[in-house]
N, C-alpha and C positions, 0 to 999 in steps of 0.2 A: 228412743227410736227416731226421734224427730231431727237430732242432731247430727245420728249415720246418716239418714234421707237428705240432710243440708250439707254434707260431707259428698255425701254420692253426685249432689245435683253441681256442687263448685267444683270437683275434680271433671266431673263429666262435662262440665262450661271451659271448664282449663284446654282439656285435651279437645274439643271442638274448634277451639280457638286455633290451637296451634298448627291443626291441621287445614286450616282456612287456608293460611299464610305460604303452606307449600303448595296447595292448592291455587291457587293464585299466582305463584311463579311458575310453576308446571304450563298454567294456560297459556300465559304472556310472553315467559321464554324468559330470557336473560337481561336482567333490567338494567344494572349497571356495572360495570366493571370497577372495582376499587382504586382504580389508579384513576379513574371518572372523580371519584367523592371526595378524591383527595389532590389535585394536582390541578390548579386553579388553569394551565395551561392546556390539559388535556380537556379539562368541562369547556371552556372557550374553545376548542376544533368541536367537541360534541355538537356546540351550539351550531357554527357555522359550518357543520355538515348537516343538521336537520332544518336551518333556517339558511340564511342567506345564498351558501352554496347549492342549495337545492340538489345534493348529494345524494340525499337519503331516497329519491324517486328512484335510481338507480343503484342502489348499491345497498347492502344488508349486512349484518355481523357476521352470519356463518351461511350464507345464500344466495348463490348465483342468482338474480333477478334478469333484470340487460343488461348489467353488466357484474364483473367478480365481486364476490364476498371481500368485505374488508379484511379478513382473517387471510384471506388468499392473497390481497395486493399487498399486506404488509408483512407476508413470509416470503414472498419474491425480490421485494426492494431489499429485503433484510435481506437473505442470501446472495442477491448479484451486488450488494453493497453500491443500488441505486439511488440517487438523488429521485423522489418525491416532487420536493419543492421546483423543481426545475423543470418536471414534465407539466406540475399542474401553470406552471406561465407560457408551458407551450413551447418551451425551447427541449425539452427532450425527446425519446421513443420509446413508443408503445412497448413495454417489454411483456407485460402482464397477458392480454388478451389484444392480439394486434388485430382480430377481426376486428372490433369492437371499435377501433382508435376513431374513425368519421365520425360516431355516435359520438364519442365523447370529444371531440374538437369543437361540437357546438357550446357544449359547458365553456368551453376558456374565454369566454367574452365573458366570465363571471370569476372565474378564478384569475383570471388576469388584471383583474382588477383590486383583486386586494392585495395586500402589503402583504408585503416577507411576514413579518410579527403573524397575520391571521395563517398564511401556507403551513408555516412553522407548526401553529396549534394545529391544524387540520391531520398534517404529519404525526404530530405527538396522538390524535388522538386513534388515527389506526394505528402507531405500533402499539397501541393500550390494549389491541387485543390478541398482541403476540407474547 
């Protein structure tokens, strides 16, 4: 009897456990994209959309905030077969959300500042969630 009861109590810890884990991405939402854990160029734009570019104030994976979801700006560049790189130095146009484009001309005193190499990953890392 003792050994069903330690059989019932580990299967019953097993199936606890695993339901934590969906439980937990459920509340958080979508943690990383797999082209994130594997593509050392796309983790370097993750980074410097959450740090340096101070991206992530306005902008979300699948979530209009003040400005388009990531998922929106890199189904547009993909479809109008836009250069990225060239809007965020400030030489192109607002294709995505032109209300918007003031609000976001004050960023390029920051993305104008870094190198092609950082644009590039920023780029690689919204088409990671097309």
């Amino acid at each position: 009897m003792l050994r069903l009861q330690n059989l019932v109590f580990a299967l019953t810890f097993v199936l606890f456990l695993s339901c934590g884990k969906e439980k937990e991405q459920e509340f958080f939402g979508k943690q990383e994209t797999p082209e994130t854990t594997e593509n050392p160029i796309v983790t370097k734009g993750k980074e410097l959309f959450e740090g340096k570019g101070t991206c992530v104030a306005c902008h979300k994976p699948d979530v209009k905030v003040i400005g388009p979801s990531i998922s929106e700006i890199s189904k547009i560049y993909k479809e109008k077969n836009a250069n990225m790189v060239k809007f965020l130095k400030g030489e192109g146009e607002p294709i995505v959300d032109p209300s918007q484009y003031e609000v976001m001309k004050t960023n390029f005193s920051i993305t104008k500042n870094m190198s092609d190499e950082e644009l590039q990953a920023l780029e690689a890392y919204f088409y990671s969630f097309n």
